[in-house]
PDB file with SEQRES, HELIX, SHEET and CRYST1 records, atoms N, CA, C and O in Angstrom:
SEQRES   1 A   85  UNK UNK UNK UNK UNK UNK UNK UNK UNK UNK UNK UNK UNK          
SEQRES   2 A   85  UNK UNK UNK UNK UNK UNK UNK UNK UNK UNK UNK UNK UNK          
SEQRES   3 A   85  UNK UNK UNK UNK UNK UNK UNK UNK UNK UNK UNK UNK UNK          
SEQRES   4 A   85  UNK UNK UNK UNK UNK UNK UNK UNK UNK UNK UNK UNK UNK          
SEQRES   5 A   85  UNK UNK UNK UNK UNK UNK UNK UNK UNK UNK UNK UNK UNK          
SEQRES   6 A   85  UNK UNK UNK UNK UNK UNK UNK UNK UNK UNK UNK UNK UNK          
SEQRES   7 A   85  UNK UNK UNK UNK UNK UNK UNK                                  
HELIX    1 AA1 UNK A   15  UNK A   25  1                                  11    
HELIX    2 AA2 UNK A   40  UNK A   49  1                                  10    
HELIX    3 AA3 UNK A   76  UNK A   82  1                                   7    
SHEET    1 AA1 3 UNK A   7  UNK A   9  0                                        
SHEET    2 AA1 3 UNK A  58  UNK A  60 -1                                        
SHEET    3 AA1 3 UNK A  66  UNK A  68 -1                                        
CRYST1    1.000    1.000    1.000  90.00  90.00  90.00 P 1           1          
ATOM      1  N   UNK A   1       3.847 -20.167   3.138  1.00  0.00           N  
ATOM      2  CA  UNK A   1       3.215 -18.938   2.673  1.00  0.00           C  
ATOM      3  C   UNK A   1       2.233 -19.316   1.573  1.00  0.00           C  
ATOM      4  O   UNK A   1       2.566 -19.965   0.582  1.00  0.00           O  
ATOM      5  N   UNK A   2       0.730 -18.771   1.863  1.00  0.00           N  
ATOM      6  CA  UNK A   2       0.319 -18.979   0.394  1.00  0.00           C  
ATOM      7  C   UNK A   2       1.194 -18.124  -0.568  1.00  0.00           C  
ATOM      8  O   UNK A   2       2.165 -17.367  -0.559  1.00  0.00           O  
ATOM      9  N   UNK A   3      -0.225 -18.997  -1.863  1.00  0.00           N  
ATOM     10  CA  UNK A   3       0.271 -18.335  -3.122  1.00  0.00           C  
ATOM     11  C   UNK A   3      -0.304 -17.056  -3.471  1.00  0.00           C  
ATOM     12  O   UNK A   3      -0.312 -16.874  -4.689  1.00  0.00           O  
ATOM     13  N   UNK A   4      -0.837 -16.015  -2.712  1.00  0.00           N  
ATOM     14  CA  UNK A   4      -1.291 -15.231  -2.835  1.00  0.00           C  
ATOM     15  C   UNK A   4       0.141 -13.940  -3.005  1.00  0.00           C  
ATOM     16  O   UNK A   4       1.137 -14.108  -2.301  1.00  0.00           O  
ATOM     17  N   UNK A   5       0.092 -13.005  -3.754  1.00  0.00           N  
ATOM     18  CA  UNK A   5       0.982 -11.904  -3.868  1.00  0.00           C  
ATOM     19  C   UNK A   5       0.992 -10.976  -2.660  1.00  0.00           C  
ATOM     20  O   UNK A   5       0.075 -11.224  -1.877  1.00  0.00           O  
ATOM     21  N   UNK A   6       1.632 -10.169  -2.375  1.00  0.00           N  
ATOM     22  CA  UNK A   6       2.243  -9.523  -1.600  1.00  0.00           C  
ATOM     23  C   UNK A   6       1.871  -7.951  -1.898  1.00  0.00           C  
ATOM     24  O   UNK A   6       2.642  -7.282  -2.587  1.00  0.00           O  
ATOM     25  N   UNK A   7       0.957  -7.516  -1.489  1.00  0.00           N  
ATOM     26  CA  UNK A   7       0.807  -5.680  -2.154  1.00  0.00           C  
ATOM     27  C   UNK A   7       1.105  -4.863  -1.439  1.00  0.00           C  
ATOM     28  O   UNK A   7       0.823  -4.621  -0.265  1.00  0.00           O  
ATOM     29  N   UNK A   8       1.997  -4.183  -2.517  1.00  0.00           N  
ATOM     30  CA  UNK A   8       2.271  -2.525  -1.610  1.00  0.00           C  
ATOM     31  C   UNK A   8       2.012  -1.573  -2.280  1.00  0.00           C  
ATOM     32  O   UNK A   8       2.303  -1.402  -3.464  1.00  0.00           O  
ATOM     33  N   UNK A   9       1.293  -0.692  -1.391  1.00  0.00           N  
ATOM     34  CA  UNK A   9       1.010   0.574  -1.489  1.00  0.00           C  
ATOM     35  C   UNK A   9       1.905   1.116  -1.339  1.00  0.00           C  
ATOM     36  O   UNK A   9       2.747   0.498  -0.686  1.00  0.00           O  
ATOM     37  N   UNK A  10       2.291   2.504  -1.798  1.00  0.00           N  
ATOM     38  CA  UNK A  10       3.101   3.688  -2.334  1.00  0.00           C  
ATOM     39  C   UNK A  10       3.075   4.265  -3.514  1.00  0.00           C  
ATOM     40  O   UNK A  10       2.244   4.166  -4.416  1.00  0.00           O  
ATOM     41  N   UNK A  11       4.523   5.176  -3.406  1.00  0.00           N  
ATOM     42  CA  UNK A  11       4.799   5.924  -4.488  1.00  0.00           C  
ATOM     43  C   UNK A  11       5.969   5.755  -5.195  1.00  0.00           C  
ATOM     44  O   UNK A  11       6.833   5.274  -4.462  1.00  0.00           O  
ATOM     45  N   UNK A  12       6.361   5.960  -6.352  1.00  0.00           N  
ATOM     46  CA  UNK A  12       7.394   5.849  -6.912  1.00  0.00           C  
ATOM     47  C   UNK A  12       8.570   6.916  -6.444  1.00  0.00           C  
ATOM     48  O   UNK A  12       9.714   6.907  -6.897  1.00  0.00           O  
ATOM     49  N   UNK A  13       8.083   7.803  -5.487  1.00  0.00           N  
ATOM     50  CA  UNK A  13       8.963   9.467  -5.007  1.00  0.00           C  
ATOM     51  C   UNK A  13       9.041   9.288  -3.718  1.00  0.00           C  
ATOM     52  O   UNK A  13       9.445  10.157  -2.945  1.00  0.00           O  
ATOM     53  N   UNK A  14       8.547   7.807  -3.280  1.00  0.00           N  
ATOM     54  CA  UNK A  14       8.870   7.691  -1.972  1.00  0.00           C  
ATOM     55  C   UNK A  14       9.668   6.996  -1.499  1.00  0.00           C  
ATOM     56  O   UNK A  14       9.217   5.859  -1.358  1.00  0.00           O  
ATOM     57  N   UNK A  15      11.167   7.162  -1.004  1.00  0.00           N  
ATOM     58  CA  UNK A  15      12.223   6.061  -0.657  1.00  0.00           C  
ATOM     59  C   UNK A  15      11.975   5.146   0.556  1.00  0.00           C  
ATOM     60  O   UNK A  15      12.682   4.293   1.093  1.00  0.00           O  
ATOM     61  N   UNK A  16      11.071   5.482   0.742  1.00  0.00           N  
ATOM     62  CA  UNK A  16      11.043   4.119   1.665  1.00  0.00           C  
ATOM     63  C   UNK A  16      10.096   2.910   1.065  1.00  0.00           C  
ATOM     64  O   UNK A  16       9.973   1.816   1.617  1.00  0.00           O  
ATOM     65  N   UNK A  17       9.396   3.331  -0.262  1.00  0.00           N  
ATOM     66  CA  UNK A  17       8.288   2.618  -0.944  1.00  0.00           C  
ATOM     67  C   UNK A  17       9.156   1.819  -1.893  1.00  0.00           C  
ATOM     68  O   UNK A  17       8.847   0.670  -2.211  1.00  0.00           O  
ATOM     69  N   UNK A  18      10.491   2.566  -2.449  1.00  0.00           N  
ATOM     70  CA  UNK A  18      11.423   1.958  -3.211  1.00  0.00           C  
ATOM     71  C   UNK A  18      12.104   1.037  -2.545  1.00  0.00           C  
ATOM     72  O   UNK A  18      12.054   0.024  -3.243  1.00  0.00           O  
ATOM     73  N   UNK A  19      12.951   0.740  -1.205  1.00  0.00           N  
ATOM     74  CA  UNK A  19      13.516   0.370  -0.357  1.00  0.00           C  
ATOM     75  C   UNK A  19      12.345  -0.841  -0.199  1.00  0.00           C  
ATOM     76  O   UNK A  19      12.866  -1.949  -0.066  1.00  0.00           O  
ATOM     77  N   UNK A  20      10.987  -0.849  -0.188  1.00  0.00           N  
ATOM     78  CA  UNK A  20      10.638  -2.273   0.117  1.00  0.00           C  
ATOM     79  C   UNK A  20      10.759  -3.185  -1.315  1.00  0.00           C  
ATOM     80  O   UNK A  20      11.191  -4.337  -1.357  1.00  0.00           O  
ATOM     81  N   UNK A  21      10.263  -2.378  -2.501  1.00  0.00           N  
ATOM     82  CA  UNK A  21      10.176  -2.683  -3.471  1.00  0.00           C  
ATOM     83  C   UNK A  21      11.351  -3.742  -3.880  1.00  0.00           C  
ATOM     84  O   UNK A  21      11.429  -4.878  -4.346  1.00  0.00           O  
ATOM     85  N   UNK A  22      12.194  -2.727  -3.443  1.00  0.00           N  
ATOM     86  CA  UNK A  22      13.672  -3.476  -4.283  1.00  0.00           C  
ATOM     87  C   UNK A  22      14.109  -4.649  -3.192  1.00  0.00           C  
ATOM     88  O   UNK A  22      14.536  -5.741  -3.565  1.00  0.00           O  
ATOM     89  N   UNK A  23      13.943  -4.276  -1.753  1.00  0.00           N  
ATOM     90  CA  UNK A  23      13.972  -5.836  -0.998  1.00  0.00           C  
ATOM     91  C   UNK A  23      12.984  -6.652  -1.532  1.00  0.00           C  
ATOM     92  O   UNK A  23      13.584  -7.725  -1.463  1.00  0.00           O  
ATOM     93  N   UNK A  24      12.011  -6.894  -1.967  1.00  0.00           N  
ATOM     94  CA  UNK A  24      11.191  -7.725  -2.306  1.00  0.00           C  
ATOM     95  C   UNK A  24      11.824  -7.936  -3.625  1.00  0.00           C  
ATOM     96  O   UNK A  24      11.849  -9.164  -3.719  1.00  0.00           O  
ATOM     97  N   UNK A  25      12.308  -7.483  -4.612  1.00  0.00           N  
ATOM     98  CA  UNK A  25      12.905  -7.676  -5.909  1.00  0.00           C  
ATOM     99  C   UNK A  25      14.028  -8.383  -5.657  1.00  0.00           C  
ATOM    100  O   UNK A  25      14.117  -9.480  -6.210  1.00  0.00           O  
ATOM    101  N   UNK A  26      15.040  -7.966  -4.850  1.00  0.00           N  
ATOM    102  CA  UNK A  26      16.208  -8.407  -4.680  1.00  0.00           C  
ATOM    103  C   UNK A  26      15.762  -9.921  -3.523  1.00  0.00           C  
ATOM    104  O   UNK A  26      16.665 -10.229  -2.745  1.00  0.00           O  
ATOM    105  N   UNK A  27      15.034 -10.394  -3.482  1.00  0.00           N  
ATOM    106  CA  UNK A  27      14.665 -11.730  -2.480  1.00  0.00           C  
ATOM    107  C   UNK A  27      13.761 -12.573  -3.748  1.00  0.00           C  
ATOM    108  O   UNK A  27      13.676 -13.801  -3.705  1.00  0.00           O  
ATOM    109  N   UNK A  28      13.183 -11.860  -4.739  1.00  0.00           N  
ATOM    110  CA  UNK A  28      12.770 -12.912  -5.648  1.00  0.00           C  
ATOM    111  C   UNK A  28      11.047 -12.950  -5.520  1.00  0.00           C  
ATOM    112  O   UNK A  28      10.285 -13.568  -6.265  1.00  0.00           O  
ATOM    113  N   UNK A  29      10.739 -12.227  -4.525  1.00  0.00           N  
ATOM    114  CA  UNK A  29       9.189 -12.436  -3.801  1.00  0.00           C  
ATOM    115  C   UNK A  29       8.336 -11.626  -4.605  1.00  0.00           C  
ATOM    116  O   UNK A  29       8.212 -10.403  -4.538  1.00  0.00           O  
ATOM    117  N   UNK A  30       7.856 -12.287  -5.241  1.00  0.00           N  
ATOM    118  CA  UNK A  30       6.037 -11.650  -6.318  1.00  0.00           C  
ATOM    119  C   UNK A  30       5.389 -10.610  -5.699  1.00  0.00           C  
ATOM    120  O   UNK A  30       4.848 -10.950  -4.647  1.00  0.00           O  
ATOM    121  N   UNK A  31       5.247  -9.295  -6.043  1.00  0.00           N  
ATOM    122  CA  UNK A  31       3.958  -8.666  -5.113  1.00  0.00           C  
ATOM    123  C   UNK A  31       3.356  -7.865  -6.285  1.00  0.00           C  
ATOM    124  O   UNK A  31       3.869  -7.824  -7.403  1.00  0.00           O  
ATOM    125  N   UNK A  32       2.455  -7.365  -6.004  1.00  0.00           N  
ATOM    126  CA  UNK A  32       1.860  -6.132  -6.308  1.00  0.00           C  
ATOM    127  C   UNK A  32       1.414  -4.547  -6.051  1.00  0.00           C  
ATOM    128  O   UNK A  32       0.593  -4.212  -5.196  1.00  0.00           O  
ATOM    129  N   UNK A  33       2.105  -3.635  -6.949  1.00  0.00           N  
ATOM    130  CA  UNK A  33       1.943  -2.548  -6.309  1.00  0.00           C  
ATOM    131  C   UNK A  33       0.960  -1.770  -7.054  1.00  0.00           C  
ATOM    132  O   UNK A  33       0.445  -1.875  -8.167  1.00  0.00           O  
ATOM    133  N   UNK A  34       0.853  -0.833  -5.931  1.00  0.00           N  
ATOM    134  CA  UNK A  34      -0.632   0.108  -5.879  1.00  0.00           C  
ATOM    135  C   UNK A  34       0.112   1.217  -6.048  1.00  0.00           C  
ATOM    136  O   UNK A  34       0.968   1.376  -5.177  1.00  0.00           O  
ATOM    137  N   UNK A  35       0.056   2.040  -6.900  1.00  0.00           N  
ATOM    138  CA  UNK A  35       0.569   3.429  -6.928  1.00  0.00           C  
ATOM    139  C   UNK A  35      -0.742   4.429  -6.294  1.00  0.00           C  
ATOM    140  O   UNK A  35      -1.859   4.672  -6.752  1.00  0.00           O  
ATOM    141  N   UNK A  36      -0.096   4.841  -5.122  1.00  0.00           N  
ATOM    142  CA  UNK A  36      -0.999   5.956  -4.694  1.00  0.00           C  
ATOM    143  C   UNK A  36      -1.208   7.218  -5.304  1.00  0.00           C  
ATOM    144  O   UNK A  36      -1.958   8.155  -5.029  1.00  0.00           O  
ATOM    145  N   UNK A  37      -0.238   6.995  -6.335  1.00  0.00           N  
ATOM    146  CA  UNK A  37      -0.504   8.497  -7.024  1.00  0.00           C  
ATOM    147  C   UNK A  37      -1.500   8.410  -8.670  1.00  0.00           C  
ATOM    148  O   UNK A  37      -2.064   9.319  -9.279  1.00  0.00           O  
ATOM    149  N   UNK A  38      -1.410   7.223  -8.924  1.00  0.00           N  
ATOM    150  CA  UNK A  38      -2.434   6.660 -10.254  1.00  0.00           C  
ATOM    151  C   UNK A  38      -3.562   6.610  -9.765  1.00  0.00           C  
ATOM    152  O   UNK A  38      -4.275   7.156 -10.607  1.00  0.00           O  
ATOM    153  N   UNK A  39      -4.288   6.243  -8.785  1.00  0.00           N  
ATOM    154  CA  UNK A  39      -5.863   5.495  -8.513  1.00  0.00           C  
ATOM    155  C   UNK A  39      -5.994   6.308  -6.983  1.00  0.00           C  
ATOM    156  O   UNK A  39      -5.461   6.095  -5.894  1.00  0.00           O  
ATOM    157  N   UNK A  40      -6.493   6.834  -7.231  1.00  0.00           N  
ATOM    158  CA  UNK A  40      -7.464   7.628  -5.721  1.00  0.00           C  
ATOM    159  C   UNK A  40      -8.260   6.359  -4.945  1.00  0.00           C  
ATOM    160  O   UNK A  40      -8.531   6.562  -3.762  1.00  0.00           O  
ATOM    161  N   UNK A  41      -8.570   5.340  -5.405  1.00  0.00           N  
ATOM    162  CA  UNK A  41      -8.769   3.942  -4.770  1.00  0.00           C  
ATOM    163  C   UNK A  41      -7.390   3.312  -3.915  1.00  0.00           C  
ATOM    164  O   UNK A  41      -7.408   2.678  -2.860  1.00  0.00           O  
ATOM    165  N   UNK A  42      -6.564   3.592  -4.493  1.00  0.00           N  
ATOM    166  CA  UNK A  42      -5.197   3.161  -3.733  1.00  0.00           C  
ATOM    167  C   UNK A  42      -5.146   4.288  -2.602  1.00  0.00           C  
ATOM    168  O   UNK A  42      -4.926   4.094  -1.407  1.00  0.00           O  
ATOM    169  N   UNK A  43      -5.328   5.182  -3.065  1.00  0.00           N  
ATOM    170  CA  UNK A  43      -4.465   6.504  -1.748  1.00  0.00           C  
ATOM    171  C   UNK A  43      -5.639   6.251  -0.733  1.00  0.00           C  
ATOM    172  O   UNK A  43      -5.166   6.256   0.404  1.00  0.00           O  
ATOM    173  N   UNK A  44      -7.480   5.953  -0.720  1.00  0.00           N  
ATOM    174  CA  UNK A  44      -8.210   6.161   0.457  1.00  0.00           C  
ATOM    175  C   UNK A  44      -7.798   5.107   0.903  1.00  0.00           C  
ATOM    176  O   UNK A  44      -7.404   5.292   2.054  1.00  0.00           O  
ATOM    177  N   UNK A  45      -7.634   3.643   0.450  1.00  0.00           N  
ATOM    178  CA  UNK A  45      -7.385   2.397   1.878  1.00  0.00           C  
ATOM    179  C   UNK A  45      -6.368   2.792   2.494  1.00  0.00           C  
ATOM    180  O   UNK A  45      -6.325   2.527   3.696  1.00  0.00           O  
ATOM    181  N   UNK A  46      -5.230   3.547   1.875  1.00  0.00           N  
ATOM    182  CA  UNK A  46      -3.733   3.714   2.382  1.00  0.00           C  
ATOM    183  C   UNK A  46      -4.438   4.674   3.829  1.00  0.00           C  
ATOM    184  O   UNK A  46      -4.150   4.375   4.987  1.00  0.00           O  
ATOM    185  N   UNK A  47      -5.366   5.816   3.472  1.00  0.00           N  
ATOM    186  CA  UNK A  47      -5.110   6.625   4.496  1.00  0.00           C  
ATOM    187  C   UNK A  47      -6.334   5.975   5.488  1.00  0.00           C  
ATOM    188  O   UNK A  47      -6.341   6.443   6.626  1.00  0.00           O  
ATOM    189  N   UNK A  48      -7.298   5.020   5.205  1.00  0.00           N  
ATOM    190  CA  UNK A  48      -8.676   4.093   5.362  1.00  0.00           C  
ATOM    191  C   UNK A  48      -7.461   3.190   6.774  1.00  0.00           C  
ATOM    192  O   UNK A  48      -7.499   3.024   7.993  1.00  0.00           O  
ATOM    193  N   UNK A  49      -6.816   2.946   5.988  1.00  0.00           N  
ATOM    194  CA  UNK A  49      -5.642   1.331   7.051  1.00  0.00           C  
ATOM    195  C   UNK A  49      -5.076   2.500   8.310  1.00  0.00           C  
ATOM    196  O   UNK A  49      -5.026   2.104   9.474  1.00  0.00           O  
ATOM    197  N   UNK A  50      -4.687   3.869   7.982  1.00  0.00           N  
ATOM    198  CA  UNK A  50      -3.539   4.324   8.619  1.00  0.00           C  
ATOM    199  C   UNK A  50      -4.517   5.523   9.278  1.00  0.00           C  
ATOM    200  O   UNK A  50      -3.955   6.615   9.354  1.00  0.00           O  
ATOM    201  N   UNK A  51      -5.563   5.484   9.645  1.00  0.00           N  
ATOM    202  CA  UNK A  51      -6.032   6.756  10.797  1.00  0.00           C  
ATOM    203  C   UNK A  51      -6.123   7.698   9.688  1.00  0.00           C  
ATOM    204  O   UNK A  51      -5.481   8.686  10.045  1.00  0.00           O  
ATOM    205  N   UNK A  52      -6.506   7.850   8.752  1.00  0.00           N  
ATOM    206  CA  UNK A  52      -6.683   9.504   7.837  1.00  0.00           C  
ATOM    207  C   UNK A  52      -5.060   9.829   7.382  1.00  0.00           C  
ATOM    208  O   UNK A  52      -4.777  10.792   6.669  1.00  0.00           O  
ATOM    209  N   UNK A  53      -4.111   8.928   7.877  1.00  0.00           N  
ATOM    210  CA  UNK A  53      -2.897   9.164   7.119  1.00  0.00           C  
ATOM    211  C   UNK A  53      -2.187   8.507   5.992  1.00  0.00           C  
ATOM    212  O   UNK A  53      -2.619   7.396   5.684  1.00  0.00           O  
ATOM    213  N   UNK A  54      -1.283   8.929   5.384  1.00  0.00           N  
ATOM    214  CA  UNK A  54      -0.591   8.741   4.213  1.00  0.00           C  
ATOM    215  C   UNK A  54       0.662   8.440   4.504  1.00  0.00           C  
ATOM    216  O   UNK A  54       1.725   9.036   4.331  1.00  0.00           O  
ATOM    217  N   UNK A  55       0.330   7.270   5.046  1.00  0.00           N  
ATOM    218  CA  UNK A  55       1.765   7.038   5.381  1.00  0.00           C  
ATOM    219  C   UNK A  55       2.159   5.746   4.299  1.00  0.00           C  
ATOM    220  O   UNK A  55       1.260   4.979   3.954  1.00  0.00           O  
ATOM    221  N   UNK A  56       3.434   5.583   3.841  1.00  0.00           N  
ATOM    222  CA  UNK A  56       3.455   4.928   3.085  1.00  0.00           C  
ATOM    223  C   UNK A  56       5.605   4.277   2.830  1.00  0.00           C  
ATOM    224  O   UNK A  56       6.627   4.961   2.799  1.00  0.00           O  
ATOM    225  N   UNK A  57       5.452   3.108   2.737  1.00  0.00           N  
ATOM    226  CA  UNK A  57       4.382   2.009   2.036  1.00  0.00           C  
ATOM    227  C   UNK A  57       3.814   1.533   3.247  1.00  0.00           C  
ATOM    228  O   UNK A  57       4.282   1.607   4.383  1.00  0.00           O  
ATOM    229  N   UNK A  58       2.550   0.946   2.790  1.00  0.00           N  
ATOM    230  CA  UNK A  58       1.476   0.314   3.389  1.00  0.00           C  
ATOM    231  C   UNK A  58       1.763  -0.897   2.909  1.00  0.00           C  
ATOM    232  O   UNK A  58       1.990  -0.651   1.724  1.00  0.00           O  
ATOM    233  N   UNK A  59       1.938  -2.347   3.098  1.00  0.00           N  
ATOM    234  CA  UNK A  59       2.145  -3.568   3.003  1.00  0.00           C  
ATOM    235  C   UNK A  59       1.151  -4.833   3.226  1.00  0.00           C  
ATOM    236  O   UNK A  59       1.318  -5.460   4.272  1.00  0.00           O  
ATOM    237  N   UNK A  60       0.433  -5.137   2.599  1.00  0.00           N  
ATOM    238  CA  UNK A  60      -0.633  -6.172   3.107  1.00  0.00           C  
ATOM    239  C   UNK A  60       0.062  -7.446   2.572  1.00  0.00           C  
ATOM    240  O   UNK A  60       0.404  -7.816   1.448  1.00  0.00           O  
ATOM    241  N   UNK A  61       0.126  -7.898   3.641  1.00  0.00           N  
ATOM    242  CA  UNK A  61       0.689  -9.951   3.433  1.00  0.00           C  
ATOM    243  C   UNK A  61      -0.299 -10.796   3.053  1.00  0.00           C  
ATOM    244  O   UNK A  61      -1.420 -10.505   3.470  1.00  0.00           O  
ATOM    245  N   UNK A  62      -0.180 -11.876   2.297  1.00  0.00           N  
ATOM    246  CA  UNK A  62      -0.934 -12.470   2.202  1.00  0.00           C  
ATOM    247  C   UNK A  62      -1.970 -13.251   3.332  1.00  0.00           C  
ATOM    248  O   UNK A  62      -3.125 -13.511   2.993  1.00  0.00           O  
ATOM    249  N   UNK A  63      -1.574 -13.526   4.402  1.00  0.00           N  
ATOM    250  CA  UNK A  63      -2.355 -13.599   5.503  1.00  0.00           C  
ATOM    251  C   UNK A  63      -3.164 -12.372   6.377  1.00  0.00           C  
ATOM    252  O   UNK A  63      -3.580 -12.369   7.536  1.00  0.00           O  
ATOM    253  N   UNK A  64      -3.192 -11.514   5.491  1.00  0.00           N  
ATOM    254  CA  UNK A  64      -3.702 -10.198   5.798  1.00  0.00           C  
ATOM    255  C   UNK A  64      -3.176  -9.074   6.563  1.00  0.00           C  
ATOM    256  O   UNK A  64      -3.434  -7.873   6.483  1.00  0.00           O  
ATOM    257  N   UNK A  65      -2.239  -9.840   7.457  1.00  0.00           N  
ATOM    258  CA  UNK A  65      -1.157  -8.600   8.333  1.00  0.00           C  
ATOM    259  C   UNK A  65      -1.179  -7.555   7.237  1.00  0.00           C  
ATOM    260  O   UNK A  65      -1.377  -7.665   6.028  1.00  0.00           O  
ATOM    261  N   UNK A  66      -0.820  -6.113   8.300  1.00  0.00           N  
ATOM    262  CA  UNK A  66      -0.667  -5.233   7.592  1.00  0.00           C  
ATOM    263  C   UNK A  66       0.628  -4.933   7.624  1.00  0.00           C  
ATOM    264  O   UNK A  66       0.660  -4.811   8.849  1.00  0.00           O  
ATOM    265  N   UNK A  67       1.970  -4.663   7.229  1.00  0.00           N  
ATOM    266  CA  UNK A  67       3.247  -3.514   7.945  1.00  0.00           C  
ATOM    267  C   UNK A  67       3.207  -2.041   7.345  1.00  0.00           C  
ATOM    268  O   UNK A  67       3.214  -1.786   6.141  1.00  0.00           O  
ATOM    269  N   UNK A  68       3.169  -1.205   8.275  1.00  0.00           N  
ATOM    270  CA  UNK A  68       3.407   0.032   7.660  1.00  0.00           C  
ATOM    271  C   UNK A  68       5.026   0.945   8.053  1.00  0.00           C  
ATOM    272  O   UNK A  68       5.427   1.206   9.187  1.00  0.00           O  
ATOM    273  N   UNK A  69       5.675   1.264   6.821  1.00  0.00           N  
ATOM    274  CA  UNK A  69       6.935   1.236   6.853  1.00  0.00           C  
ATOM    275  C   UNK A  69       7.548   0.732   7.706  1.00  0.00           C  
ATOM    276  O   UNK A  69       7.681   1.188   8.842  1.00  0.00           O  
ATOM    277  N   UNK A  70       8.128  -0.542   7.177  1.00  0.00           N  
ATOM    278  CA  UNK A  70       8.938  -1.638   7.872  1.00  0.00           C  
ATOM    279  C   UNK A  70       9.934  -1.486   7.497  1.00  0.00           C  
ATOM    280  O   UNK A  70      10.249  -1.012   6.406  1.00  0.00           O  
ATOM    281  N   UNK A  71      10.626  -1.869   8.353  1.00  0.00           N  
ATOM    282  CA  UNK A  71      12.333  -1.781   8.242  1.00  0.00           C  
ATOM    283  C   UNK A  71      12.855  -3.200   7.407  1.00  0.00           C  
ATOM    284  O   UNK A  71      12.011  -4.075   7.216  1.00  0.00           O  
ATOM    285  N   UNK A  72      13.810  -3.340   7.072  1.00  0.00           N  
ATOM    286  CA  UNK A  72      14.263  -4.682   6.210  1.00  0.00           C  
ATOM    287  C   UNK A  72      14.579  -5.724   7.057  1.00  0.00           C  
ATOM    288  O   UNK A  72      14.896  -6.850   6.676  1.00  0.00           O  
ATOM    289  N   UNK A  73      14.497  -5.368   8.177  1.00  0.00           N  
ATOM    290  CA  UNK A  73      14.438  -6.468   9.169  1.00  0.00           C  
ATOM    291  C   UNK A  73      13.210  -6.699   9.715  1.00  0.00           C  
ATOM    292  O   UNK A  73      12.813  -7.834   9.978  1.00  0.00           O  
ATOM    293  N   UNK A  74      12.494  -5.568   9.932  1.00  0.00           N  
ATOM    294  CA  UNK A  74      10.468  -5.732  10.438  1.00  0.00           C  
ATOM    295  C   UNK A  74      10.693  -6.885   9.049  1.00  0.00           C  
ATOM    296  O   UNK A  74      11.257  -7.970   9.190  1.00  0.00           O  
ATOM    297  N   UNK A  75      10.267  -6.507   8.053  1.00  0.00           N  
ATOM    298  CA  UNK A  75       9.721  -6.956   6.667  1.00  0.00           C  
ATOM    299  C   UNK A  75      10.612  -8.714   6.147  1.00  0.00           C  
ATOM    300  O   UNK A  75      10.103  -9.539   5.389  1.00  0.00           O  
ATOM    301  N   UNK A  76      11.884  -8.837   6.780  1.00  0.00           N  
ATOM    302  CA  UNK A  76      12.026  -9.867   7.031  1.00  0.00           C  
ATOM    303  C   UNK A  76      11.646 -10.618   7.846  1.00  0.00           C  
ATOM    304  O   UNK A  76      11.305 -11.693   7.354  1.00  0.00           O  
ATOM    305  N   UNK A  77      11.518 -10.534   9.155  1.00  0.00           N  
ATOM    306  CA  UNK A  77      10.741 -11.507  10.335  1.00  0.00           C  
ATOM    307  C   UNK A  77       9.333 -11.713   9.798  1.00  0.00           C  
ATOM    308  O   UNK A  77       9.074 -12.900   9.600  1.00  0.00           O  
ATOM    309  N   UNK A  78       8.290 -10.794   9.494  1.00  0.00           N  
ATOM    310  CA  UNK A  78       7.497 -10.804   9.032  1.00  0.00           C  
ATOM    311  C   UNK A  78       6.899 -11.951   7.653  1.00  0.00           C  
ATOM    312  O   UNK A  78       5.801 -12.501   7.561  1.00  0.00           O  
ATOM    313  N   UNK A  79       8.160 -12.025   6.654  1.00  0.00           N  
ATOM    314  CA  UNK A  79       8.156 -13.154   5.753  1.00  0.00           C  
ATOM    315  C   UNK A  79       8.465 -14.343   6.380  1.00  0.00           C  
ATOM    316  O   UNK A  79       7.758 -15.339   6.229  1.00  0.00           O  
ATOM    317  N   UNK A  80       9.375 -14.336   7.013  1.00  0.00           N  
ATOM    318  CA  UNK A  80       9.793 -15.526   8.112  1.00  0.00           C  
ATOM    319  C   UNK A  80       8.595 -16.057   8.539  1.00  0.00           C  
ATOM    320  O   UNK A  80       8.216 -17.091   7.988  1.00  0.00           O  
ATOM    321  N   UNK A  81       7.730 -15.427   9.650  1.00  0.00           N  
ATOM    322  CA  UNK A  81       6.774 -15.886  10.223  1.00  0.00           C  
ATOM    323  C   UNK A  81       6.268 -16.518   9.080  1.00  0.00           C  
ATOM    324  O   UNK A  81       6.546 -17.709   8.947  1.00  0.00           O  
ATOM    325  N   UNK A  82       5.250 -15.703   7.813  1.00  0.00           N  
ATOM    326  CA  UNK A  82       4.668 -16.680   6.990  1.00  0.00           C  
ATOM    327  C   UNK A  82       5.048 -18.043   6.366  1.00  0.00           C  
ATOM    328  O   UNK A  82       4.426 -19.019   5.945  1.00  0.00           O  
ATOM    329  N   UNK A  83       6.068 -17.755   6.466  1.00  0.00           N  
ATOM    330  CA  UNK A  83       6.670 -19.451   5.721  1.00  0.00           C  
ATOM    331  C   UNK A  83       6.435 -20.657   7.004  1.00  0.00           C  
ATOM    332  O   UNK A  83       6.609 -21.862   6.821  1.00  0.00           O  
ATOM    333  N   UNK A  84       6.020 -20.059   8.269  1.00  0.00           N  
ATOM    334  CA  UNK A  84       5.899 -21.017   8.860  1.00  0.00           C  
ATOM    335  C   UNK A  84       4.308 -21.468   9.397  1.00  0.00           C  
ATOM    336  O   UNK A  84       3.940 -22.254  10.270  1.00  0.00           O  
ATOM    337  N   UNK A  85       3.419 -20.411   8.259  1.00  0.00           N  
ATOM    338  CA  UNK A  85       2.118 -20.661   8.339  1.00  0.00           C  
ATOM    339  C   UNK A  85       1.831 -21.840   7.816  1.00  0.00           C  
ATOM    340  O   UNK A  85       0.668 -22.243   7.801  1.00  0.00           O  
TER     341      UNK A  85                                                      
END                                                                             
């Protein structure tokens, strides 16, 4: 995996935005988050990536994949794969 961080888009009122958060906390993995509710720059790519929607979290990997609400198993295979970039 590069050394590039891991960003997610969301909200702090959104449990599935918390649920990646804290898997990524609880695995040790660096990212950065975008609060869609601070920066109107965060909320247009969110709805820019997703067809005019708000769906969220929005996940960009460092190899650019996108996941949009991934399950803890999507979001694991997904890290998997990169480590074998």
């Amino acid at each position: 995996m590069s050394n590039q961080k891991i960003t997610v888009y969301g909200a702090m009122w959104c449990p599935d935005t918390l649920r990646a958060l804290h898997f990524l906390s609880e695995h040790n993995i660096e990212f950065d988050f975008k609060d869609i509710d601070s920066d109107i720059e965060n909320t247009k790519f969110v709805e820019e990536t997703n067809n005019g929607m708000r769906i969220i979290p929005t996940i960009i990997l460092p190899n650019g994949s996108i996941l949009v609400e991934p399950s803890n198993s999507e979001f694991e295979r997904a890290l998997t794969r990169l480590k074998t970039e």
